[in-house]
Phi, psi and omega in degrees: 000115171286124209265170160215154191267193189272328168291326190287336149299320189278331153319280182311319183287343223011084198215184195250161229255284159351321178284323197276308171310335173278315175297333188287300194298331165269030191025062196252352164273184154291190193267123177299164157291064199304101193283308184200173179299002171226008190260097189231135158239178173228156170287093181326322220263304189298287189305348149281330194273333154330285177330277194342321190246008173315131179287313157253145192287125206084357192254124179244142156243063131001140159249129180283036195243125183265121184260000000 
């Protein structure tokens, strides 16, 4: 299983790193890996069959609000 970091994601998604710690906290990724107590990865293989079902390919619709 190939890990991926939260920038390597935010690579593949072409989204900003910052979005994904906001998508982690509203559970719009799958669920990351907890590597250590500062350490999170993602399972390549989950954020692709995510993408994969994504209702139109790239389009998340999310709400984007910081509490």
């Amino acid at each position: 299983m190939q890990l991926l970091t939260c920038k390597e994601v935010a690579g593949l998604l072409n989204i900003k790193v910052d979005t994904v710690y906001l998508w982690i906290k509203n559970g719009t990724l799958p669920k990351p890996k907890r590597i250590s107590a500062s350490t999170i990865r993602f399972a390549r293989d989950e954020i692709e069959e995510w993408i994969d079902n994504l209702p139109s390919k790239g389009v998340v619709d999310v709400q984007c609000t910081q509490e």
